[in-house]
CHARMM internal coordinates of N, CA and C (Angstrom, degrees):
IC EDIT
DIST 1 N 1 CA 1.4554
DIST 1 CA 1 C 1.5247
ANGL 1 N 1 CA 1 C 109.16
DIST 1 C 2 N 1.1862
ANGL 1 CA 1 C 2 N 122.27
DIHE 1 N 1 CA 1 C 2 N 119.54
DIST 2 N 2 CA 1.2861
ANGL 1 C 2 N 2 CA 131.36
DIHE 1 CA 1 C 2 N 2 CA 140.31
DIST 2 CA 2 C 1.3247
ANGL 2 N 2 CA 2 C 152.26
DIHE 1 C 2 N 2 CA 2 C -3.11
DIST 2 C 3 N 1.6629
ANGL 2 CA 2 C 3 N 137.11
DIHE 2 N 2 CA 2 C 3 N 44.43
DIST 3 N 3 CA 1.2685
ANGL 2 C 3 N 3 CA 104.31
DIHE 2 CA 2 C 3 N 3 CA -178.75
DIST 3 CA 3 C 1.1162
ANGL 3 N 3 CA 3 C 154.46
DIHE 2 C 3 N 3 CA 3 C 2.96
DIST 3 C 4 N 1.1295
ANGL 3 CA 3 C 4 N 144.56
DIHE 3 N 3 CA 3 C 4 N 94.05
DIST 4 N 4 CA 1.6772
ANGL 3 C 4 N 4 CA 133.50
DIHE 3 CA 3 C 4 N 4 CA 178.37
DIST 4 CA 4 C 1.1521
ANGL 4 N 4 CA 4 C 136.42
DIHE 3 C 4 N 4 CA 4 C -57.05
DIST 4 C 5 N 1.3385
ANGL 4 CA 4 C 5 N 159.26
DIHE 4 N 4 CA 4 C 5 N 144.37
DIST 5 N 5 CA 1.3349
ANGL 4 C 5 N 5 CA 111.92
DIHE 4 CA 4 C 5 N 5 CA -169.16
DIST 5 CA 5 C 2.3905
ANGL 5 N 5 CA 5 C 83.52
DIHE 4 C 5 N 5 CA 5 C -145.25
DIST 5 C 6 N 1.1063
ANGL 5 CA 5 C 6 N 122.46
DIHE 5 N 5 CA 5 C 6 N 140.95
DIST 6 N 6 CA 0.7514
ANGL 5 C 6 N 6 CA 152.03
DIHE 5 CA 5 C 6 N 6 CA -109.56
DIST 6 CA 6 C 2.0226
ANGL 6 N 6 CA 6 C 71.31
DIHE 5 C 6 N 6 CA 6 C -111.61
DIST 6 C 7 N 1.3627
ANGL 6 CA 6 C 7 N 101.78
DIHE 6 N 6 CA 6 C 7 N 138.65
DIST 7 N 7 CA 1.2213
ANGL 6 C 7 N 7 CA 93.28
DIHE 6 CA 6 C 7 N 7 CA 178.97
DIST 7 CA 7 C 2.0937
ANGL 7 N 7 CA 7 C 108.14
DIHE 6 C 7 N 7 CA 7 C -147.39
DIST 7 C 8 N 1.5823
ANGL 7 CA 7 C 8 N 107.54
DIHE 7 N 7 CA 7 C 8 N -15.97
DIST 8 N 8 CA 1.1973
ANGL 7 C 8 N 8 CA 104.89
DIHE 7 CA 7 C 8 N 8 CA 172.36
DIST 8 CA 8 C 1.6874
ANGL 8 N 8 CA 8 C 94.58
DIHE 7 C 8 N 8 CA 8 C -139.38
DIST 8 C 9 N 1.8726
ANGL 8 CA 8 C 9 N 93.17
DIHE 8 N 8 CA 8 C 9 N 164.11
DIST 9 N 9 CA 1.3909
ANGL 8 C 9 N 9 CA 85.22
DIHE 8 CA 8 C 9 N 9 CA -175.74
DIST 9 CA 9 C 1.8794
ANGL 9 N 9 CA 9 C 94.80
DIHE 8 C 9 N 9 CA 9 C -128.73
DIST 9 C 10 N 1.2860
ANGL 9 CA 9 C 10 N 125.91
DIHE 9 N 9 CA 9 C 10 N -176.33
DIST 10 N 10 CA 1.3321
ANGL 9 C 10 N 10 CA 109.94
DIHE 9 CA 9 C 10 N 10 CA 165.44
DIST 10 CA 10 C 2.0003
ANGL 10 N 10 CA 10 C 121.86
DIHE 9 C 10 N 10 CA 10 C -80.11
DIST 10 C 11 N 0.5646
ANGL 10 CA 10 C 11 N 105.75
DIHE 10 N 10 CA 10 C 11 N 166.85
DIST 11 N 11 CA 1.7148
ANGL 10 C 11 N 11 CA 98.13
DIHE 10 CA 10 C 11 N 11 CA 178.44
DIST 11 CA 11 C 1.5115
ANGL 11 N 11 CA 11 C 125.05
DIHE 10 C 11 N 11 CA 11 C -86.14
DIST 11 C 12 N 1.4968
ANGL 11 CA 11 C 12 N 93.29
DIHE 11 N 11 CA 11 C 12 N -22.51
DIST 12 N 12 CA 1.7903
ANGL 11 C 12 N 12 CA 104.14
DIHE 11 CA 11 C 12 N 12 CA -164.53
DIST 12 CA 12 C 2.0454
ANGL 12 N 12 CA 12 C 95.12
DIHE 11 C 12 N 12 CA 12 C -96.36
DIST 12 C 13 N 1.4760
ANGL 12 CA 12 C 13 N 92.67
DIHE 12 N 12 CA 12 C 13 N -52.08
DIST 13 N 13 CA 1.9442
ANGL 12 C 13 N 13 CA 85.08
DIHE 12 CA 12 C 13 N 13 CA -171.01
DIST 13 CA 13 C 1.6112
ANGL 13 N 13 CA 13 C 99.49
DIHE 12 C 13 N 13 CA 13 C -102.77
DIST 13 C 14 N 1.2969
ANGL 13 CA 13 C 14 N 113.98
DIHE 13 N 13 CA 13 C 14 N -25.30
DIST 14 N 14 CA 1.9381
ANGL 13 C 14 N 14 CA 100.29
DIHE 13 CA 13 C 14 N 14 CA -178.27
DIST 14 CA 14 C 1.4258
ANGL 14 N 14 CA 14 C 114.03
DIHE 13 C 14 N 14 CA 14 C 97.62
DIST 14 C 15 N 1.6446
ANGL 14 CA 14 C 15 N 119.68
DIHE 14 N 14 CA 14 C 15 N -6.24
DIST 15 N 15 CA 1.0397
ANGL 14 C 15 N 15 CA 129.33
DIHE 14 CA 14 C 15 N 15 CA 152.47
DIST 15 CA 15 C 1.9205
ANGL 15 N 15 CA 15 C 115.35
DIHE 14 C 15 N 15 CA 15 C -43.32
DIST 15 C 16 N 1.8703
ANGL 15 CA 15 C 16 N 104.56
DIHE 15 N 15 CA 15 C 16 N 110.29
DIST 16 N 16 CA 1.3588
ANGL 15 C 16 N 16 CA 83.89
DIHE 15 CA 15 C 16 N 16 CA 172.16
DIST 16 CA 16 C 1.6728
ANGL 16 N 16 CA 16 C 136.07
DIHE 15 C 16 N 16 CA 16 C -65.93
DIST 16 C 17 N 1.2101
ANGL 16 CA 16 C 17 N 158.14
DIHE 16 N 16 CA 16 C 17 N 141.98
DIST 17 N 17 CA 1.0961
ANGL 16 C 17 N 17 CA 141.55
DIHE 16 CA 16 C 17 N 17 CA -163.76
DIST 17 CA 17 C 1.3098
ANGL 17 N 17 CA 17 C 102.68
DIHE 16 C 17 N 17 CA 17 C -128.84
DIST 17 C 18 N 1.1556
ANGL 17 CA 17 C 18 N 143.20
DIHE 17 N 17 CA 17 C 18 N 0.36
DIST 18 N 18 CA 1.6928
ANGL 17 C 18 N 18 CA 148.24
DIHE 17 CA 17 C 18 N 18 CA 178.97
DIST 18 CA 18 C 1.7314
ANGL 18 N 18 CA 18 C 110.43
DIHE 17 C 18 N 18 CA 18 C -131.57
DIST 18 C 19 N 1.1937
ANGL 18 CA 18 C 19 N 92.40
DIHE 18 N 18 CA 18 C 19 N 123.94
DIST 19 N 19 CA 1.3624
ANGL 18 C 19 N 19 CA 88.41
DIHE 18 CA 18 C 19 N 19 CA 164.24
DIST 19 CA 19 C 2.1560
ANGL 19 N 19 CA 19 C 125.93
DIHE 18 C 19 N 19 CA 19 C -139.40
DIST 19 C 20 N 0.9233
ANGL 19 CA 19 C 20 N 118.60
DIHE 19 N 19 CA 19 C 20 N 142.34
DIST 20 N 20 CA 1.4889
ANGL 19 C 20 N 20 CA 107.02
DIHE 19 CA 19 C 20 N 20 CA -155.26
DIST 20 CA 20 C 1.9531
ANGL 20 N 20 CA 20 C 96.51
DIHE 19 C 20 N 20 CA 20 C -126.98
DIST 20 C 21 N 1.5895
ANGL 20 CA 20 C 21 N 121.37
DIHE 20 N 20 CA 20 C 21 N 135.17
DIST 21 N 21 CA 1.4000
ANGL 20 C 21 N 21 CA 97.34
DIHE 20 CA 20 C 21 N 21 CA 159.45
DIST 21 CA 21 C 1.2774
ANGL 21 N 21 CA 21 C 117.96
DIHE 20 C 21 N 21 CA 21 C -85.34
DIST 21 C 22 N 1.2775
ANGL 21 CA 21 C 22 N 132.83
DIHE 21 N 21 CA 21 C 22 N 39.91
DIST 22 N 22 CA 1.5980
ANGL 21 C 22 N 22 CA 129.92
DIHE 21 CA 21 C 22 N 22 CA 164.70
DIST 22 CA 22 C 1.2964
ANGL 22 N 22 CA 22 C 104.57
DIHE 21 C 22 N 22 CA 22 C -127.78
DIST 22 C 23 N 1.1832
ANGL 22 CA 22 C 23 N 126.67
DIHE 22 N 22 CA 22 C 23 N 151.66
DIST 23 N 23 CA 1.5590
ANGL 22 C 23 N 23 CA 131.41
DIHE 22 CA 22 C 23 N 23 CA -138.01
DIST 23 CA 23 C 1.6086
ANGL 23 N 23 CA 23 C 99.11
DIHE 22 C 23 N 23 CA 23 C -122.03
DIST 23 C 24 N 1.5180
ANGL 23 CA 23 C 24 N 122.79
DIHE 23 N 23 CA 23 C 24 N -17.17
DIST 24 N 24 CA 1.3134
ANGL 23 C 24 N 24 CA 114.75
DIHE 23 CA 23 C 24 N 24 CA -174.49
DIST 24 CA 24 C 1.4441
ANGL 24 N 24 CA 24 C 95.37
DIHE 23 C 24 N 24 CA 24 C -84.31
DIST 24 C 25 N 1.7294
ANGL 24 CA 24 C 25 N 125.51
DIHE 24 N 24 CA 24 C 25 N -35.65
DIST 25 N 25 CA 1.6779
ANGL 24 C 25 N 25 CA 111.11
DIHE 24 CA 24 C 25 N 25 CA -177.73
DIST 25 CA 25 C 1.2948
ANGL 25 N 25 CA 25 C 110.36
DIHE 24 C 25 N 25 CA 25 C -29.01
DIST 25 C 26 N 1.7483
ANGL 25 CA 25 C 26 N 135.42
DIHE 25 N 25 CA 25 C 26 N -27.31
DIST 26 N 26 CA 0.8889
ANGL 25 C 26 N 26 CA 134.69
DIHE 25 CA 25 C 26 N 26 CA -137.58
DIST 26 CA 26 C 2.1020
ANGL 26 N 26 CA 26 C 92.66
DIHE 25 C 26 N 26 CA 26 C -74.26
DIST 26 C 27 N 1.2930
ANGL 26 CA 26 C 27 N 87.65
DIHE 26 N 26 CA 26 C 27 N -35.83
DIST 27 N 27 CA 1.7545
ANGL 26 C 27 N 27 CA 96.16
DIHE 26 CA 26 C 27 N 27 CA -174.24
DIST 27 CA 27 C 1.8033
ANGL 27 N 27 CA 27 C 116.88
DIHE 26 C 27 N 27 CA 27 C -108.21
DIST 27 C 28 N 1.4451
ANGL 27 CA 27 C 28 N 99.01
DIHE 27 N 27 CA 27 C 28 N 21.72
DIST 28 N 28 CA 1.7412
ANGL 27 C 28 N 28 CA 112.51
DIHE 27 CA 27 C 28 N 28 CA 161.01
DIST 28 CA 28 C 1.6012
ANGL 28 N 28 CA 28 C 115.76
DIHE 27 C 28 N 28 CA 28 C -130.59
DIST 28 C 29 N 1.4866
ANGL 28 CA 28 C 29 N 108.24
DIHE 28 N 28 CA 28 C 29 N 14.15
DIST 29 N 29 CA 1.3009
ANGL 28 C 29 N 29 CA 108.19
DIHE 28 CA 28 C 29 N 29 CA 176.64
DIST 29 CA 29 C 1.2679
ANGL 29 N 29 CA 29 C 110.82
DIHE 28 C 29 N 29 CA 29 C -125.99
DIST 29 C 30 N 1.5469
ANGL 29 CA 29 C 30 N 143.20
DIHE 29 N 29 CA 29 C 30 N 122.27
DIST 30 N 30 CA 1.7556
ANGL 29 C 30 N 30 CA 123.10
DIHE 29 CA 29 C 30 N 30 CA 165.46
DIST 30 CA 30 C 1.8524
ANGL 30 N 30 CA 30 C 88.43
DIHE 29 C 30 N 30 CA 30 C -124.07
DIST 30 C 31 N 1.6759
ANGL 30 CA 30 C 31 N 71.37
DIHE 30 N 30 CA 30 C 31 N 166.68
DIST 31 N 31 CA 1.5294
ANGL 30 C 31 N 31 CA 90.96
DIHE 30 CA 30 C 31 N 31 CA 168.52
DIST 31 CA 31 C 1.6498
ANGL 31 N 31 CA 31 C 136.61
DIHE 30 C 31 N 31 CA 31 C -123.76
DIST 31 C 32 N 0.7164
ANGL 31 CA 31 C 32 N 142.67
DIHE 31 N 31 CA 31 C 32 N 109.01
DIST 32 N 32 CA 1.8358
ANGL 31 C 32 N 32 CA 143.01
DIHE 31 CA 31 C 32 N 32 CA -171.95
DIST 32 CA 32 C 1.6490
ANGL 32 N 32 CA 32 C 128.70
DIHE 31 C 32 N 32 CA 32 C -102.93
DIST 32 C 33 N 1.0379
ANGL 32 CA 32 C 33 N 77.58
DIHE 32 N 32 CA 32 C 33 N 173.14
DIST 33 N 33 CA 1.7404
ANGL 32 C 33 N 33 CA 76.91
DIHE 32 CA 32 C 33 N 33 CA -173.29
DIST 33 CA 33 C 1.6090
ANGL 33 N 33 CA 33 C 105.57
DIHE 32 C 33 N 33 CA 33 C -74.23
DIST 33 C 34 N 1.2143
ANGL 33 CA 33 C 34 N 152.77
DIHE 33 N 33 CA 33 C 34 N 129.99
DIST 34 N 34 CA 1.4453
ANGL 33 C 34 N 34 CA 130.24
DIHE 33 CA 33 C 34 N 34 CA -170.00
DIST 34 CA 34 C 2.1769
ANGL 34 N 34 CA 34 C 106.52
DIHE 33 C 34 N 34 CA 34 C -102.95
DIST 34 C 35 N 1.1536
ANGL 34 CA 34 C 35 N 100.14
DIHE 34 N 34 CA 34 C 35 N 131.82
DIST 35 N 35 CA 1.6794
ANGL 34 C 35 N 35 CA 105.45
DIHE 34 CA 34 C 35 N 35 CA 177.95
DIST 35 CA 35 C 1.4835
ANGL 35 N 35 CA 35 C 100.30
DIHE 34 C 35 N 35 CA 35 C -71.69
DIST 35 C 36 N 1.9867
ANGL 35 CA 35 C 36 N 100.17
DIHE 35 N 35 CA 35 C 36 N 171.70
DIST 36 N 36 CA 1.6841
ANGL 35 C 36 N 36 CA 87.01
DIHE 35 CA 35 C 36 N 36 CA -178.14
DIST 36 CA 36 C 1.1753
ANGL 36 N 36 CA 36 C 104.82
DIHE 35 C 36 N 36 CA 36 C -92.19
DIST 36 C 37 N 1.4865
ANGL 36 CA 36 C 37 N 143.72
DIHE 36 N 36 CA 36 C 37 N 14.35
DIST 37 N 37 CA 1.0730
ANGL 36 C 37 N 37 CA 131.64
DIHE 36 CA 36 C 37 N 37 CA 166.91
DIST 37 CA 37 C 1.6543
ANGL 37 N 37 CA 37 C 110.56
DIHE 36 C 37 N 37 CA 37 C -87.68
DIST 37 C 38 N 1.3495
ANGL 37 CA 37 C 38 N 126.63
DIHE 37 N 37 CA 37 C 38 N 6.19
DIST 38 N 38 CA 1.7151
ANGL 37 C 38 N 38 CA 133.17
DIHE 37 CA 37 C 38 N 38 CA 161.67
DIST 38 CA 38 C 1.4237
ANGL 38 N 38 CA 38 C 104.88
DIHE 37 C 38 N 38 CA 38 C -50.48
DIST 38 C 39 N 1.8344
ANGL 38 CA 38 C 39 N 113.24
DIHE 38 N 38 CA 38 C 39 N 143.27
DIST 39 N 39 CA 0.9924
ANGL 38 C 39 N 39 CA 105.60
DIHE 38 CA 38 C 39 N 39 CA -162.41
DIST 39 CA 39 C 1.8806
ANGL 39 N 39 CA 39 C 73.49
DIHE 38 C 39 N 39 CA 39 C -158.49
DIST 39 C 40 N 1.0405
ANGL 39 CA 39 C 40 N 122.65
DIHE 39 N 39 CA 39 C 40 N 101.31
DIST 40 N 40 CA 1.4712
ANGL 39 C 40 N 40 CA 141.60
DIHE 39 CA 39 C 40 N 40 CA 173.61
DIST 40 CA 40 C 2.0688
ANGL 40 N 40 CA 40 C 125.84
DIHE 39 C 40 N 40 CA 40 C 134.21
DIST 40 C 41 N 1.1979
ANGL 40 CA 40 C 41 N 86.48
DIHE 40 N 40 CA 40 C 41 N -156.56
DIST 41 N 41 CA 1.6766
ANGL 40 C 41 N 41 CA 75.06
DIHE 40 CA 40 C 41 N 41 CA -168.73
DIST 41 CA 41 C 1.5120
ANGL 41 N 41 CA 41 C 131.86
DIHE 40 C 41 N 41 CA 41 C -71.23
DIST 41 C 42 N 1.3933
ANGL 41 CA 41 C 42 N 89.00
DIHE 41 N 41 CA 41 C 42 N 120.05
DIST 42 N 42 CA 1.7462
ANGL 41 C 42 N 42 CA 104.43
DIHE 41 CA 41 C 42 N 42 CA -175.95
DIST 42 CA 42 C 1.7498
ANGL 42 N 42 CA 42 C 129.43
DIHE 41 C 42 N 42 CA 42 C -129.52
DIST 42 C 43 N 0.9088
ANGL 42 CA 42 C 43 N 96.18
DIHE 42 N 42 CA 42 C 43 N -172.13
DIST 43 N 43 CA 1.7051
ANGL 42 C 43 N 43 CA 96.72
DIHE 42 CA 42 C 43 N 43 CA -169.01
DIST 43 CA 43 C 1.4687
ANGL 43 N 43 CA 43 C 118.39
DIHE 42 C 43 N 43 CA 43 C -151.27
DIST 43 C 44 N 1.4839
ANGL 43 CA 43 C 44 N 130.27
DIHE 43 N 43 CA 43 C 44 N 172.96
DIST 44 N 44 CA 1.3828
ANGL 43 C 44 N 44 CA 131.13
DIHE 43 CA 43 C 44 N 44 CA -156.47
DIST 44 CA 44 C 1.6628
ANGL 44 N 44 CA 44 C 77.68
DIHE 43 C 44 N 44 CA 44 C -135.43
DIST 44 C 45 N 1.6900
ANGL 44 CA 44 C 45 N 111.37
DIHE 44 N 44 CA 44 C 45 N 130.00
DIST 45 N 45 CA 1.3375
ANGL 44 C 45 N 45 CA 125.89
DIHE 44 CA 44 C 45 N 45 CA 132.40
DIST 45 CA 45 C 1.1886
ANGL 45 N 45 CA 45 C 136.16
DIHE 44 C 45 N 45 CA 45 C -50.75
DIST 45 C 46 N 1.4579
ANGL 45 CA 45 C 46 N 104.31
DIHE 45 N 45 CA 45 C 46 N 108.22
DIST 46 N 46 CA 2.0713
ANGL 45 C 46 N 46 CA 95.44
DIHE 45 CA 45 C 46 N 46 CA -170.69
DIST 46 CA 46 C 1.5952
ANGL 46 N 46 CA 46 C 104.51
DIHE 45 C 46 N 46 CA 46 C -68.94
DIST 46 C 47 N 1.4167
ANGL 46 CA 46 C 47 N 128.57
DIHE 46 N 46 CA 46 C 47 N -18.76
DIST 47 N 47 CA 1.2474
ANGL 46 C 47 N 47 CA 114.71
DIHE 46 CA 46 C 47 N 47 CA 154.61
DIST 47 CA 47 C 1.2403
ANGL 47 N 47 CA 47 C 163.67
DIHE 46 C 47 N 47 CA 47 C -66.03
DIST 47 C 48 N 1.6145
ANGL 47 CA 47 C 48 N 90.88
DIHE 47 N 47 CA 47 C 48 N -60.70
DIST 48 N 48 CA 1.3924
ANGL 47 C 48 N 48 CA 100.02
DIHE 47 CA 47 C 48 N 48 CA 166.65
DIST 48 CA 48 C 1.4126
ANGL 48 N 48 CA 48 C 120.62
DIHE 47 C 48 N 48 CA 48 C -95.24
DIST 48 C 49 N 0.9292
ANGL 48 CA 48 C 49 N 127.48
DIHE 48 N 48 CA 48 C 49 N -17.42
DIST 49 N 49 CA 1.8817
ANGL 48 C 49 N 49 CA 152.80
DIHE 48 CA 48 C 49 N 49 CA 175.89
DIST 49 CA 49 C 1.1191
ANGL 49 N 49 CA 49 C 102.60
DIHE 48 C 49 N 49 CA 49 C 90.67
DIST 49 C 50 N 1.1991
ANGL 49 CA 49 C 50 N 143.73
DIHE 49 N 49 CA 49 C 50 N 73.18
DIST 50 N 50 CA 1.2934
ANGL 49 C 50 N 50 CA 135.72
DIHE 49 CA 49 C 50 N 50 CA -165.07
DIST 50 CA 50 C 1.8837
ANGL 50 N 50 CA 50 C 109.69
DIHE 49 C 50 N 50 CA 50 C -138.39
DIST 50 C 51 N 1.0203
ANGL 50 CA 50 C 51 N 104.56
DIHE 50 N 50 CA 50 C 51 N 98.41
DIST 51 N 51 CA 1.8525
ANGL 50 C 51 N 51 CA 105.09
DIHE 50 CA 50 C 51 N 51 CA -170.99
DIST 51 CA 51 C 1.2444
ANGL 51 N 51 CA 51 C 97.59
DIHE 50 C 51 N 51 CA 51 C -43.52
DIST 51 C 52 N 1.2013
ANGL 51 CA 51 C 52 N 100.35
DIHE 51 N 51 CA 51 C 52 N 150.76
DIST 52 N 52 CA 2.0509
ANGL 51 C 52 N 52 CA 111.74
DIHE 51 CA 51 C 52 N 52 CA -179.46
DIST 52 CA 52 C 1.8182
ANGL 52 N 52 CA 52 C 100.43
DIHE 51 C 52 N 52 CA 52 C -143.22
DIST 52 C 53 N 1.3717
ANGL 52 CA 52 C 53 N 114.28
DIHE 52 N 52 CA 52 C 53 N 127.78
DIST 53 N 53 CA 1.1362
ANGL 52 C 53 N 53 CA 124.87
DIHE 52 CA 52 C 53 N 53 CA 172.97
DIST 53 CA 53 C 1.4914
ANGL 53 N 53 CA 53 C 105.79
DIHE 52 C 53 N 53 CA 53 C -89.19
DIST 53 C 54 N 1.3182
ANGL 53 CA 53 C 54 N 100.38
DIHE 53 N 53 CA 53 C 54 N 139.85
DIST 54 N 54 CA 1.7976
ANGL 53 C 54 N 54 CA 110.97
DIHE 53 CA 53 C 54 N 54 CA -151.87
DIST 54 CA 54 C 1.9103
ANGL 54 N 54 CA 54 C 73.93
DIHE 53 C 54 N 54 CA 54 C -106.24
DIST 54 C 55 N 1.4029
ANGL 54 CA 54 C 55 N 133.89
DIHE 54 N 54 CA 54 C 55 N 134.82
DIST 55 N 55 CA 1.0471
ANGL 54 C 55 N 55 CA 147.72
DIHE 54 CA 54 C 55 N 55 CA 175.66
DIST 55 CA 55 C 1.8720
ANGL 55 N 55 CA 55 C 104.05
DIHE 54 C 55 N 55 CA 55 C -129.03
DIST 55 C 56 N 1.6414
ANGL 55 CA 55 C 56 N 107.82
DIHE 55 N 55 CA 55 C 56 N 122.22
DIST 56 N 56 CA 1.4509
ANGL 55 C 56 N 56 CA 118.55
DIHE 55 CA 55 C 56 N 56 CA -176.49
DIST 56 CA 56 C 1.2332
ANGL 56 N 56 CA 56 C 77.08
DIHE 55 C 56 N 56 CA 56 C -119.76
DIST 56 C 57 N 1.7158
ANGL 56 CA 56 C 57 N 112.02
DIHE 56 N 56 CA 56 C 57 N 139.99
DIST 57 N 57 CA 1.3117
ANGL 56 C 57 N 57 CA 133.71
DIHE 56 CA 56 C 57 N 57 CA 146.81
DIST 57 CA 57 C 1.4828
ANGL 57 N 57 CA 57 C 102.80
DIHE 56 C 57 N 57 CA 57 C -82.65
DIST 57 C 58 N 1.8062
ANGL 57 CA 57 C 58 N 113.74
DIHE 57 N 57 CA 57 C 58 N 156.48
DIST 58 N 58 CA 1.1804
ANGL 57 C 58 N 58 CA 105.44
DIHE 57 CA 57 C 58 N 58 CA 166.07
DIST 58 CA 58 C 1.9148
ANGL 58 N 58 CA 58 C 121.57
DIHE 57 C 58 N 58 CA 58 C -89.43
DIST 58 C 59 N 1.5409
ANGL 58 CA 58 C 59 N 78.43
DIHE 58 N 58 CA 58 C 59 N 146.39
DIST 59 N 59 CA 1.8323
ANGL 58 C 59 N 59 CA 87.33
DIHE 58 CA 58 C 59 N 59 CA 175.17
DIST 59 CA 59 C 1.4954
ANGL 59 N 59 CA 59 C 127.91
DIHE 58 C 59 N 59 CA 59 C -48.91
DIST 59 C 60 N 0.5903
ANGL 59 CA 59 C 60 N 161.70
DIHE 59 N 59 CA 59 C 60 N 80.31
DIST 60 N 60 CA 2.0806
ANGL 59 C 60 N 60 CA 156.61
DIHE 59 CA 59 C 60 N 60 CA 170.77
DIST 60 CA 60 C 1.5113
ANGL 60 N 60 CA 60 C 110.28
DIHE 59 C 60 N 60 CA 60 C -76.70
DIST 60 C 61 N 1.7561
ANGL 60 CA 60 C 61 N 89.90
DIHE 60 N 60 CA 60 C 61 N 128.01
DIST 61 N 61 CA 1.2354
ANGL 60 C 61 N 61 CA 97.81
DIHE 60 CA 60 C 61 N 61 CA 179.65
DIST 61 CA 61 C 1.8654
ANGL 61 N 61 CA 61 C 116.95
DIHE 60 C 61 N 61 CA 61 C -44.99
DIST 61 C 62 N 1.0879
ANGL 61 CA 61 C 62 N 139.26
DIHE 61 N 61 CA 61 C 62 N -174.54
DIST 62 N 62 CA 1.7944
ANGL 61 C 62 N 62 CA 136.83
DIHE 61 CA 61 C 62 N 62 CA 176.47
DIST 62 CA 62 C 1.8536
ANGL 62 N 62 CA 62 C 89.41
DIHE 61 C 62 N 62 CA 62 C -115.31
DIST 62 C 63 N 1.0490
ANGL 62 CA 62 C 63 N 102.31
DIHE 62 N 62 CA 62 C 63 N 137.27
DIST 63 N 63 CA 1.6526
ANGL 62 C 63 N 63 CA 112.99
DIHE 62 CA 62 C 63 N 63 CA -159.96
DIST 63 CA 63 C 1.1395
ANGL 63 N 63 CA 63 C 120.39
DIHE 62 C 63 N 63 CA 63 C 87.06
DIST 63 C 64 N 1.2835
ANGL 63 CA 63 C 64 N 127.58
DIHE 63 N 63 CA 63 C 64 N -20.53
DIST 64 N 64 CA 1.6743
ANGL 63 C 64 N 64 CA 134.48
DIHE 63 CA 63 C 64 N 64 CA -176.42
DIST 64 CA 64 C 1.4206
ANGL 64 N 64 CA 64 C 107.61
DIHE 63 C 64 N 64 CA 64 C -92.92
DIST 64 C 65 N 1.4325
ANGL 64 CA 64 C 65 N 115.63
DIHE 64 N 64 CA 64 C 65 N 145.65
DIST 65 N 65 CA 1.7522
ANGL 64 C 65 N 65 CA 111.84
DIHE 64 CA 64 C 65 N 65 CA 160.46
DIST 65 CA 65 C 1.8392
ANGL 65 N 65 CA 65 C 97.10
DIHE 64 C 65 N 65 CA 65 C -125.64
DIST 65 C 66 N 1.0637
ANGL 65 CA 65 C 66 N 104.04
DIHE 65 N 65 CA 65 C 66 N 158.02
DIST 66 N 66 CA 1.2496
ANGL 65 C 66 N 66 CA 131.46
DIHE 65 CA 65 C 66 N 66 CA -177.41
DIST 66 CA 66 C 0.6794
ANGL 66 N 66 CA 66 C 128.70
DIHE 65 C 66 N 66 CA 66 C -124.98
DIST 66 C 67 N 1.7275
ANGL 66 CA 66 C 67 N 117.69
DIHE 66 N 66 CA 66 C 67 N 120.65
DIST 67 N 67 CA 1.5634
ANGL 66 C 67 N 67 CA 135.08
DIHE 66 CA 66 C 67 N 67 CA -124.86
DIST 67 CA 67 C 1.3260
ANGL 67 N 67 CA 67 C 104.35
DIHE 66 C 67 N 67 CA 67 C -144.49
DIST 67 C 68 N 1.7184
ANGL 67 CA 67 C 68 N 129.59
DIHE 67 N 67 CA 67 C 68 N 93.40
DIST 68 N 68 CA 1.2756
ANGL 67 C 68 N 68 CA 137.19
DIHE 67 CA 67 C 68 N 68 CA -160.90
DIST 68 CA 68 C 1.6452
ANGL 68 N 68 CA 68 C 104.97
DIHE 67 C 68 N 68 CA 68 C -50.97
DIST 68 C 69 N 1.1304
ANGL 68 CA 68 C 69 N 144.58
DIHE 68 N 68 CA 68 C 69 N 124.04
DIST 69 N 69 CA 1.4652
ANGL 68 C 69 N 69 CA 116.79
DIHE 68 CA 68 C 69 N 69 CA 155.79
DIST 69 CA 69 C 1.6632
ANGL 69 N 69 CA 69 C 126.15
DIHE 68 C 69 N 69 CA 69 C -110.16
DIST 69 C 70 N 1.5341
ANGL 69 CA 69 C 70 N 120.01
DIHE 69 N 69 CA 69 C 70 N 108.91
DIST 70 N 70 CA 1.1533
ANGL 69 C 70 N 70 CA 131.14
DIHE 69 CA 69 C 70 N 70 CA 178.19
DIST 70 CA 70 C 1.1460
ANGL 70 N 70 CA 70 C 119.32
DIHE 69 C 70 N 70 CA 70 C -78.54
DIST 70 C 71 N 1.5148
ANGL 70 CA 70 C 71 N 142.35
DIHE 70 N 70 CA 70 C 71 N 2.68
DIST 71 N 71 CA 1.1577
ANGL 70 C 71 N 71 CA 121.96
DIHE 70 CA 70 C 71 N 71 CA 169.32
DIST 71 CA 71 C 1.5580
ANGL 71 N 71 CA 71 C 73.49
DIHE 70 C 71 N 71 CA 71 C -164.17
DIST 71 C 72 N 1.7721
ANGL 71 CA 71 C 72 N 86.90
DIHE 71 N 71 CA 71 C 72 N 148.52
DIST 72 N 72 CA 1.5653
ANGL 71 C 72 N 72 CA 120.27
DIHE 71 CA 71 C 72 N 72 CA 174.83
DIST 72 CA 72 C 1.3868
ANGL 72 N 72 CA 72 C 126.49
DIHE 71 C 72 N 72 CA 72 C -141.57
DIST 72 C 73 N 1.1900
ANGL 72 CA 72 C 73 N 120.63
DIHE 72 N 72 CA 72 C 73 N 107.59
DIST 73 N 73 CA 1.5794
ANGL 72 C 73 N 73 CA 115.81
DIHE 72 CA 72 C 73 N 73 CA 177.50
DIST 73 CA 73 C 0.9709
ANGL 73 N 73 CA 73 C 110.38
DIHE 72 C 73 N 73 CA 73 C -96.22
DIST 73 C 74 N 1.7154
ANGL 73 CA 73 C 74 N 132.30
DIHE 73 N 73 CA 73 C 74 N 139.00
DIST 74 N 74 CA 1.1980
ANGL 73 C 74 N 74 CA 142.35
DIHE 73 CA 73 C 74 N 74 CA 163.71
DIST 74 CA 74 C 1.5606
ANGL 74 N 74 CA 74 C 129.32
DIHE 73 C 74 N 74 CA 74 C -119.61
END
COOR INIT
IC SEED 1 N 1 CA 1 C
IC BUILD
């Protein structure tokens, strides 16, 4: 088994609440306080009780840039 290694924490008490065994999640995952108008993936502080919106950036390959595309003609 794997170590875990701790990659988000909560914002309000500092309780960590995520943990990943790969070490870069550490900089494709944050965490926030979530409003009640949030409407995707979230989570409960076993401490303070405080909903937290779990926010994933997306991954990009290293050499690659990533280039939104909004309109396409074919």
């Amino acid at each position: 088994m794997k170590n875990k290694i701790p990659i988000a924490r909560c914002p309000n008490c500092g309780r960590t609440v995520l943990y990943s065994d790969d070490p870069r999640d550490k900089l494709t995952v944050t965490v926030r306080a979530a409003d009640e108008s949030y409407h995707g993936k979230a989570m409960l502080c076993g401490k303070c009780k405080t909903m937290l919106a779990v926010i994933e950036k997306p991954k990009v390959a290293r050499g690659y840039v990533a280039i939104p595309v909004t309109s396409a003609t074919f």
